[in-house]
C-alpha positions as CSV (number, residue, x, y, z in Angstrom):
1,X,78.1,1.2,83.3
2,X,75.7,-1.5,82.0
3,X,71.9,-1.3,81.8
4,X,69.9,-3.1,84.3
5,X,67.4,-5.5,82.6
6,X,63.3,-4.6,83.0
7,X,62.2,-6.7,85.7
8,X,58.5,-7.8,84.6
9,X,55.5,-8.5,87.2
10,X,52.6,-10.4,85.6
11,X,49.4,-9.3,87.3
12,X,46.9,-12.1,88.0
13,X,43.2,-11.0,86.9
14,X,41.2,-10.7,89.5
15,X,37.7,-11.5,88.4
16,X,37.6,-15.0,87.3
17,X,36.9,-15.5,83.5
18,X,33.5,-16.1,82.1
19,X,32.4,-20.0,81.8
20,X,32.0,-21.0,78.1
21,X,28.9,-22.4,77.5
22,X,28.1,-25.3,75.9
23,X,25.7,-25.2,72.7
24,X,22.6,-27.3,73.0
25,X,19.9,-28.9,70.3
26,X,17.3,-31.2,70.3
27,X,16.0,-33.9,68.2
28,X,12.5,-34.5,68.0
29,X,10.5,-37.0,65.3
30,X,6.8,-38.8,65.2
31,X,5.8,-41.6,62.6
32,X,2.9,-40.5,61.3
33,X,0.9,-37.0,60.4
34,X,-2.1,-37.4,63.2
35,X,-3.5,-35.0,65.4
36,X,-2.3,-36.9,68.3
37,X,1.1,-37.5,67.2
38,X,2.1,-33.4,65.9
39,X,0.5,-32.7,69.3
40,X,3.3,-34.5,70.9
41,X,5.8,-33.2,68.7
42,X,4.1,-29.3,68.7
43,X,4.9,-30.4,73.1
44,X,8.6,-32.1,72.5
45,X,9.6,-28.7,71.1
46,X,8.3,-26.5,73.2
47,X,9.5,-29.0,76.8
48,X,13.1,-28.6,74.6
49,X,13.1,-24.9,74.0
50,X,12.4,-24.0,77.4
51,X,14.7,-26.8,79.2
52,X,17.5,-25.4,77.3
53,X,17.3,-21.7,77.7
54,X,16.5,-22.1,81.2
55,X,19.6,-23.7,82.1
56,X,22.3,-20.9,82.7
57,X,25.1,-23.2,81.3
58,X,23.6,-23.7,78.2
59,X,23.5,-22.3,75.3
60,X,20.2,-22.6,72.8
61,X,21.0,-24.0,69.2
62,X,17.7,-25.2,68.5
63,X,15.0,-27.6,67.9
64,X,15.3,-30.1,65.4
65,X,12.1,-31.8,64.6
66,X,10.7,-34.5,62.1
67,X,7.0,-35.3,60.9
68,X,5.2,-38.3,59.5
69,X,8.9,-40.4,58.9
70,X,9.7,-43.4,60.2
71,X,12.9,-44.1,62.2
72,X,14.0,-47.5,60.4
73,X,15.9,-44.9,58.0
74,X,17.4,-41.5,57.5
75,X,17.4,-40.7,53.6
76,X,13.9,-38.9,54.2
77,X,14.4,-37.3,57.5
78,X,15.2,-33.7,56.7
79,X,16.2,-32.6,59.7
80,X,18.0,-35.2,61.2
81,X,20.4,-34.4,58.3
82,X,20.5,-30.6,59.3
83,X,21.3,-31.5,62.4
84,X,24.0,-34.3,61.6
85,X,25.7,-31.4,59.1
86,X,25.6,-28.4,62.2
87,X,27.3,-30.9,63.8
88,X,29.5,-31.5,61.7
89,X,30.0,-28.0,60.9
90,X,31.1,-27.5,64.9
91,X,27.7,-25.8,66.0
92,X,26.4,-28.0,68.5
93,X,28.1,-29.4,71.6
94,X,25.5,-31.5,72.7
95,X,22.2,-33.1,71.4
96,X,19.2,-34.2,74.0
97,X,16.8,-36.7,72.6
98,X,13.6,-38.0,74.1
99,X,14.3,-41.9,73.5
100,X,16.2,-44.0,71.4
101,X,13.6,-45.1,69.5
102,X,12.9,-41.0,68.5
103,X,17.0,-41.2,67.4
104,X,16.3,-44.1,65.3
105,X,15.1,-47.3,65.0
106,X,17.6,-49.1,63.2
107,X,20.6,-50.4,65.1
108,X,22.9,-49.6,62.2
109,X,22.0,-45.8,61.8
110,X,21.9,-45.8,65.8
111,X,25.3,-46.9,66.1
112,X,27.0,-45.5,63.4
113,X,25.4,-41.6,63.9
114,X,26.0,-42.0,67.5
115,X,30.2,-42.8,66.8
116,X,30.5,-40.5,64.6
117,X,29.4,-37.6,66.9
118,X,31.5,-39.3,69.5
119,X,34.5,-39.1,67.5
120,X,34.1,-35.3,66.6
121,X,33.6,-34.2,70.5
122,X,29.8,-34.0,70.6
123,X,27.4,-35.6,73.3
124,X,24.3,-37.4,72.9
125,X,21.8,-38.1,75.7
126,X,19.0,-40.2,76.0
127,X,16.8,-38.9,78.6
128,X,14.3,-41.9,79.1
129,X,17.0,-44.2,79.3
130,X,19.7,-42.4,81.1
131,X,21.9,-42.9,78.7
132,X,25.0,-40.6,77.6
133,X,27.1,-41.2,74.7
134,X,30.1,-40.4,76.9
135,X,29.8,-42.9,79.7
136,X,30.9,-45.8,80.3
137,X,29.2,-48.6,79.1
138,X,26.9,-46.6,77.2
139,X,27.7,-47.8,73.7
140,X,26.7,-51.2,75.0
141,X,23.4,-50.2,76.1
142,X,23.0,-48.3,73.3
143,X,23.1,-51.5,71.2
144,X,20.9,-53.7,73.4
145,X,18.1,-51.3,73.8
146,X,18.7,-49.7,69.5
147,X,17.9,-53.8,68.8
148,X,15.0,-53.8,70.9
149,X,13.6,-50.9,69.2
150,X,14.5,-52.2,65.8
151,X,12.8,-55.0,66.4
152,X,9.7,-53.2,68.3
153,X,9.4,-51.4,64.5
154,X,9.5,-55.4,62.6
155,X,6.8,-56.2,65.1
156,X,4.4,-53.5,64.6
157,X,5.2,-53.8,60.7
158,X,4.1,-57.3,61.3
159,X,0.7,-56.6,62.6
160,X,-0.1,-54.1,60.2
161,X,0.7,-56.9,57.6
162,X,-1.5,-59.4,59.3
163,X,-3.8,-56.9,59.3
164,X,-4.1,-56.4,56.0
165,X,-4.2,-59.3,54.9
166,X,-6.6,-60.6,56.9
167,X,-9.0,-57.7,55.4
168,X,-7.7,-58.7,51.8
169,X,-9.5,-62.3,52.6
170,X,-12.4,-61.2,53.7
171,X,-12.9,-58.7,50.9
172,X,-12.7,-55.4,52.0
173,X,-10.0,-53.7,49.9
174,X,-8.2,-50.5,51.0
175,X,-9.4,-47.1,50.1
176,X,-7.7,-46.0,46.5
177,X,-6.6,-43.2,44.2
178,X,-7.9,-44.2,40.9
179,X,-8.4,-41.6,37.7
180,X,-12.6,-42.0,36.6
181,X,-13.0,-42.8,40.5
182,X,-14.2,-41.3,43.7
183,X,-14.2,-42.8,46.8
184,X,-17.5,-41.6,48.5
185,X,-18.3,-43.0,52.0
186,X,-15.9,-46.0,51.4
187,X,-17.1,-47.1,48.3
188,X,-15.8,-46.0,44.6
189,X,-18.1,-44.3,42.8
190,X,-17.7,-43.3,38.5
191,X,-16.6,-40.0,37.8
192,X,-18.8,-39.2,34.8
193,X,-16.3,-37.0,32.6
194,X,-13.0,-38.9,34.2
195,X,-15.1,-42.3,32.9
196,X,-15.7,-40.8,29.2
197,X,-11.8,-39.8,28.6
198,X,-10.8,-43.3,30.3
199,X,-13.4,-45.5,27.4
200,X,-12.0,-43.1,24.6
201,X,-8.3,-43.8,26.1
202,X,-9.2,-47.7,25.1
203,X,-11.1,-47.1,21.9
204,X,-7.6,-45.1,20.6
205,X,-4.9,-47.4,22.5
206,X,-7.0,-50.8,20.3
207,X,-7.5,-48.8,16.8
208,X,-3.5,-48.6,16.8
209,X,-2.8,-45.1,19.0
210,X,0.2,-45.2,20.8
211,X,0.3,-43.9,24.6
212,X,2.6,-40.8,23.0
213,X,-0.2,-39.9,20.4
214,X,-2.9,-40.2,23.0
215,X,-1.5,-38.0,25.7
216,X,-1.0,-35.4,22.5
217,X,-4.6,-35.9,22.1
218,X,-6.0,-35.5,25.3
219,X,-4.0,-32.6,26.5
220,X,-4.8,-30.6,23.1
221,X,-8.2,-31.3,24.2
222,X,-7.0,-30.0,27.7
223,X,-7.8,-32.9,30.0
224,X,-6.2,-33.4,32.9
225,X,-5.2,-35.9,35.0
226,X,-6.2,-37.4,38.5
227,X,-4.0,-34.2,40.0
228,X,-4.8,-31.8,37.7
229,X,-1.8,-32.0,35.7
230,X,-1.3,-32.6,31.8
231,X,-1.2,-36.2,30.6
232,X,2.1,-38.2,30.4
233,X,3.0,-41.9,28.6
234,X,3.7,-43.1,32.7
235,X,0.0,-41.9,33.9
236,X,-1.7,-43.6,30.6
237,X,0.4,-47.1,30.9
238,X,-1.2,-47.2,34.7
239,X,-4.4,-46.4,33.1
240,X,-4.3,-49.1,30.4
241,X,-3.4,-51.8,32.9
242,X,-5.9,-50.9,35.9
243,X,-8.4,-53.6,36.2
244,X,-10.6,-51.3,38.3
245,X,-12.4,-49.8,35.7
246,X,-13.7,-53.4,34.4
247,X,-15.8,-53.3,38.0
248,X,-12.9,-55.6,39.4
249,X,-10.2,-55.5,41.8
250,X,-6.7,-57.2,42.0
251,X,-5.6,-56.7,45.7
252,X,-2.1,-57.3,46.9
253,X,-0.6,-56.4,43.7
254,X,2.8,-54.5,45.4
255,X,4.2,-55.2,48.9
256,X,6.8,-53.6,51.1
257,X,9.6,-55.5,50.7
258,X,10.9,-54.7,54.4
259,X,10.3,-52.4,57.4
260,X,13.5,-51.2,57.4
261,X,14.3,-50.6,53.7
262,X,10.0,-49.6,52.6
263,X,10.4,-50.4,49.5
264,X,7.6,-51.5,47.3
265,X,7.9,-54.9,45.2
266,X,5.5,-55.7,42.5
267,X,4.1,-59.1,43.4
268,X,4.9,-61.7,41.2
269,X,3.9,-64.9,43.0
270,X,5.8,-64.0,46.4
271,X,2.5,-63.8,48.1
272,X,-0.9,-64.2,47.9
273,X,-3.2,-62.1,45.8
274,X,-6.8,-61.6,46.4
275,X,-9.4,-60.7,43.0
276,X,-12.9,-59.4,43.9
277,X,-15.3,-59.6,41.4
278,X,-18.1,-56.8,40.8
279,X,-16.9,-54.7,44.3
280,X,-18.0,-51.2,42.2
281,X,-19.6,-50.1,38.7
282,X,-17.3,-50.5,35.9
283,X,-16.6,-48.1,33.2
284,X,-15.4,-50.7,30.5
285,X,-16.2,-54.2,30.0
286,X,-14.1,-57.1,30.8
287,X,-13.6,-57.9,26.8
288,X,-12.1,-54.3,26.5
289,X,-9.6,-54.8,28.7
290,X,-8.7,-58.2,27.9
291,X,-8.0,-56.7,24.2
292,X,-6.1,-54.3,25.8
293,X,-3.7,-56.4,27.0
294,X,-3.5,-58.7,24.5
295,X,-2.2,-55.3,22.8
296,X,0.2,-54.1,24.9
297,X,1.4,-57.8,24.9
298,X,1.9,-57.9,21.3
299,X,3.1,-54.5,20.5
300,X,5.7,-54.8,23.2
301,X,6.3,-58.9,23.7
302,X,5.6,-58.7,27.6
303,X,4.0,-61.7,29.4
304,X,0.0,-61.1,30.6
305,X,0.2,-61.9,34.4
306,X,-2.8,-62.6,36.5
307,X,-4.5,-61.0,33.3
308,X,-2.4,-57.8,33.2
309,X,0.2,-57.1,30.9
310,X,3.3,-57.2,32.6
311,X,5.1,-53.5,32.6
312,X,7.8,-52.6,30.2
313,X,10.2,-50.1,30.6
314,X,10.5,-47.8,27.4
315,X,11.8,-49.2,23.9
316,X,15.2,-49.8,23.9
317,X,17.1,-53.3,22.3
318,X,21.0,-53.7,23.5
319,X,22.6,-54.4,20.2
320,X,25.0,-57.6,19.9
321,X,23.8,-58.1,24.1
322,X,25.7,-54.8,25.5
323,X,25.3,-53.8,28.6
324,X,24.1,-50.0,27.6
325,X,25.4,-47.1,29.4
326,X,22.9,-46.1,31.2
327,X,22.3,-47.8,34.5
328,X,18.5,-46.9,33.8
329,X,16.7,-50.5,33.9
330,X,16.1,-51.5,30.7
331,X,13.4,-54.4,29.0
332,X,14.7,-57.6,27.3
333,X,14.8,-57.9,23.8
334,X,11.6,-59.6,23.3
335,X,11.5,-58.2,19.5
336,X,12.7,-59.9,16.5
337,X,14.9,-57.9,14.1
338,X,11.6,-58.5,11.7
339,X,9.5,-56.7,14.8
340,X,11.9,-54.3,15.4
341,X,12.0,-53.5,11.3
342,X,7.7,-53.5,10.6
343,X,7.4,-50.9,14.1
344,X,10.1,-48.9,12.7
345,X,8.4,-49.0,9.1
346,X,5.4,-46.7,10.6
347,X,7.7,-43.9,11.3
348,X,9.3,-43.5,7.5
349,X,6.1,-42.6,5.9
350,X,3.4,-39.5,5.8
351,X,0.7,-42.4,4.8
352,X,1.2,-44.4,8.1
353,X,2.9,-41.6,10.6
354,X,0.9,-38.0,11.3
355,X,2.1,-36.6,14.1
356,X,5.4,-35.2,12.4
357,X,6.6,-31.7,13.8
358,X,8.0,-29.4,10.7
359,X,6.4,-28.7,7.2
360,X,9.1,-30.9,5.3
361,X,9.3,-33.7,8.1
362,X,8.9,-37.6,5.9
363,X,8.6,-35.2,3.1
364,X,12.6,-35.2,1.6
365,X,14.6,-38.0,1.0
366,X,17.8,-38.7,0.5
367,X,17.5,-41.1,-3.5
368,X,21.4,-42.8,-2.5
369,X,20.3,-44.2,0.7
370,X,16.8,-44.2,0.6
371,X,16.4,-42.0,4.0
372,X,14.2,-39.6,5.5
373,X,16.3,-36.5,5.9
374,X,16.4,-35.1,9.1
375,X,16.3,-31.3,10.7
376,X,19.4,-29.5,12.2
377,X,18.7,-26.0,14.5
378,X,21.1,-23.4,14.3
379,X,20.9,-20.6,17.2
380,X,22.3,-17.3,16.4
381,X,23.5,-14.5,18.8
382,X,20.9,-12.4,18.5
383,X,18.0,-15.2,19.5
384,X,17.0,-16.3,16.4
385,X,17.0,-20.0,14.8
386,X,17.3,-21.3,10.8
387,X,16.2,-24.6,10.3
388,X,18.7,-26.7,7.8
389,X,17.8,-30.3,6.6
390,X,20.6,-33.1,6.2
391,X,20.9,-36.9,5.7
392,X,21.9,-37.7,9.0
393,X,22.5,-41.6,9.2
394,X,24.0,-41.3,5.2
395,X,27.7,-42.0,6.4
396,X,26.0,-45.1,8.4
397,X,24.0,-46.4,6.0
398,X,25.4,-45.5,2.5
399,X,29.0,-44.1,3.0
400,X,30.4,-44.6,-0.1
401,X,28.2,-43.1,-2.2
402,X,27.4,-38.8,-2.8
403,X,25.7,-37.4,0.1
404,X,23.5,-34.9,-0.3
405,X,23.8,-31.0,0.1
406,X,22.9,-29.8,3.6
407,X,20.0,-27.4,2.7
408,X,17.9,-24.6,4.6
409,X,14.5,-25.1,5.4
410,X,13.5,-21.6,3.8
411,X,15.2,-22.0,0.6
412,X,13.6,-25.1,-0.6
413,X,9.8,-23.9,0.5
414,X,10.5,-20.9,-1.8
415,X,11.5,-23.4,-4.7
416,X,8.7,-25.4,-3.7
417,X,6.3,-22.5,-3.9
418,X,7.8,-22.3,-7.1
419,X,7.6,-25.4,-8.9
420,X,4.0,-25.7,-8.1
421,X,3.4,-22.4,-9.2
422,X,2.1,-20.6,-5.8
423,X,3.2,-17.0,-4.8
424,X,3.8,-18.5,-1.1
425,X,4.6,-21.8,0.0
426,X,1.9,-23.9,1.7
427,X,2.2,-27.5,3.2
428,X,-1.3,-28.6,2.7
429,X,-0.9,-27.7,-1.6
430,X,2.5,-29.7,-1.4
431,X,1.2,-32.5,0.2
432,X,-2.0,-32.5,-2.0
433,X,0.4,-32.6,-5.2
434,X,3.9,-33.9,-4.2
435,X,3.8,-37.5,-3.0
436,X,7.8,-36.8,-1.7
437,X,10.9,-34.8,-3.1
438,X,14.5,-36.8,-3.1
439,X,17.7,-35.6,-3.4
440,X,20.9,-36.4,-5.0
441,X,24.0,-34.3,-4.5
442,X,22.4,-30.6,-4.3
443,X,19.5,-32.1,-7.2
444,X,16.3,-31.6,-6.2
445,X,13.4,-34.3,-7.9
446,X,10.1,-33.0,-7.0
447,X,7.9,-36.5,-7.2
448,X,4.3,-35.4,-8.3
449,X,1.3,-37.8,-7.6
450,X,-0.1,-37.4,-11.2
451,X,3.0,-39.6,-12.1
452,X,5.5,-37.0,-13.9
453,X,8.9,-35.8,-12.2
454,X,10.8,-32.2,-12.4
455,X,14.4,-32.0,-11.5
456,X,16.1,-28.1,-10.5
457,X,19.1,-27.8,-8.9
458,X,19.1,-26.6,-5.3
459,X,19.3,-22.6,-4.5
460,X,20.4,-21.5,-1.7
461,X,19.6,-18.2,-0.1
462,X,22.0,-15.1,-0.3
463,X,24.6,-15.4,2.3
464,X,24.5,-13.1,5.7
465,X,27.0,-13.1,8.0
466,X,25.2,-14.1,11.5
467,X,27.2,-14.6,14.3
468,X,26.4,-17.9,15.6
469,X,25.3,-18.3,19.8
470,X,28.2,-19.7,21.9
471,X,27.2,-22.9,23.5
């Protein structure tokens, strides 16, 4: 007889399922870092907090906040990022914001945020408005009253501008951050020590110093700069090129190219600029710091604008007009080969360059190619270094002639030590009786300064297997 087939009942449930809850976060932002303001955003938070847990269909995924940004962009608004990526990341179902103008104030961003959490299922309300991203028609408004905000921000912008200016013409410049200065009940007032390193920065920058060598000097000295920080070549350009410290004041030098974009311009003629003659005490005289730039114009061949040298970016001469790699922003050419050849002169010699960094650095030459030779660092496994010296640019400059032996730092101070007859090497005793040594093949020709010449031939140190470090 066949088997009946299982008859199957399903069974309803009979308490209705749970609601899901939606996951709610607000966005919160103020302009600037006042007392005032980071009240209202210290309320926003806390009005948020407690509007979302207090609703039983919600579910609370925070308080998003921003402080001292402006709306008219979003690369610095921290937050506003962290809560574009939790959305993105499917954490937040809707977002509550105060106004559109607290979202942002640039219709772009506005719109283009706004889609984008449309199109990935998440809500954005507006409460002053009564706006919701979902309803109908709300895209629309979203774009009349975004432009009206956008332009609310060019307005304000504006006025501060006007502002501004208006105080520029009347002479009453804006309070400053300036190294060898203080400003002391709205006035700038010397800094005694500051003032001292700032004249000796001068003094060293027109007997022939560049800014490398001075920042070398002042930090072995150890002073520091405005922050408390060591010197760098960026911090001493500003220095040589501020006309405050000749009791002057150039006003309107930068300007903000937009309100939307706040980016600073350097002003070259765009608008007007405002000079104020004797508006504090000066710490060097007005001939100083012409000579000054009159330097920097010559060592660098940049233009003197409004009697400032114009700024260069760091050495660097595109060879046959190539674009270089780098997208870095690079100066003109303004040297001559001729230039470029004298500056590069400085650098070949222990008579007219100091600041070298090992024992034997401008001290060896290569006799084919008439070239400093050049230090190599080898790093072994366990931690320690050897220094080797080599004719780097040989191949460049003088391929087809004999290059010379590649030769370890320690092995030639021990036949140093031992041509001049000392029981240990010593750099100050070389220098004193060597004027250089040069080298030919693995010859070395110790160059004395009484005239006479002794040629050895180079010998290396024993051999020791020393695992070399991986890179």
């Amino acid at each position: 007889m066949a088997e009946k087939a299982p008859k199957i009942t399903k069974i309803e449930p009979s308490i209705a399922s749970l609601p899901i809850r939606k996951r709610v976060a607000a966005y919160a932002r103020v302009s600037m870092e006042t007392d005032r303001l980071m009240h209202s955003l210290s309320a926003q938070v806390s009005y948020y907090s407690d509007l979302i847990q207090r609703n039983p269909e919600w579910q609370y995924a925070g308080v998003y906040a921003d402080s001292a940004v402006s709306g008219t962009g979003i690369s610095n608004r921290q937050e506003f990022k962290r809560l574009i990526a939790d959305c993105d990341k499917g954490l937040i179902d809707i977002v509550l914001v105060k106004s559109i103008s607290r979202f942002a104030r640039n219709t772009v961003d506005l719109l283009e945020t706004v889609r984008h959490l449309k199109e990935i299922g998440i809500e954005v309300r507006f409460e002053k408005e009564h706006i919701s991203s979902f309803s109908d028609g709300g895209e629309l408004m979203l774009t009349l009253l975004a432009s009206f905000a956008q332009e609310e921000s060019r307005s304000i912008s504006e006025n501060c501008k006007w502002g501004i200016r208006k105080r520029y013409e009347s002479g009453q410049p804006k309070n400053c951050i300036c190294y060898g200065y203080r400003v002391v009940d709205g006035k700038l007032e010397i800094v005694p020590d500051e003032a001292e390193i700032i004249r000796q920065i001068f003094d060293w920058y027109l007997a022939g110093d560049s800014c490398y060598i001075i920042c070398k000097k002042l930090n072995a000295s150890g002073a520091k700069s405005y922050y408390g920080k060591k010197f760098t070549g960026t911090v001493l350009s500003y220095i040589l090129r501020q006309e405050k410290y000749t009791g002057n004041m150039l006003l309107q030098k930068f300007y903000t190219e937009s309100h939307v974009s706040h980016k600073e311009r350097r002003n070259n003629g765009e608008l007007p600029m405002f000079l104020i003659h004797d508006s504090h005490p000066a710490i060097i005289s007005q001939e100083t710091f012409d000579a000054v730039q009159q330097e920097i114009a010559r060592r660098y061949g940049v233009p003197i604008v409004n009697g400032i040298a114009a700024k260069d970016t760091y050495m660097h001469h595109p060879k046959d007009g190539k674009k270089p790699k780098s997208s870095y922003p690079r100066r003109k050419a303004y040297w001559s080969d001729e230039q470029r050849a004298n500056h590069a002169e400085i650098y070949k010699s222990r008579e007219t360059y100091r600041h070298f960094r090992y024992d034997l650095s401008l001290f060896i030459k290569c006799e084919t190619c008439g070239q400093n030779m050049t230090v190599k660092t080898k790093y072994y496994a366990d931690g320690t270094t050897e220094l080797w010296w080599e004719c780097f640019k040989h191949h460049r400059v003088s391929a087809s002639t004999e290059r010379p032996k590649t030769m370890q730092d320690a092995a030639l101070k021990k036949q140093i030590a031992a041509v001049l007859e000392i029981p240990e090497f010593d750099a100050e005793i070389m220098e004193h009786r060597l004027s250089h040594i040069s080298i030919l093949g693995d010859m070395l020709t110790f160059h004395f300064r009484d005239g006479h010449t002794v040629t050895q031939q180079y010998i290396p140190s024993k051999r020791q297997y020393r695992r070399k470090a991986e890179k």
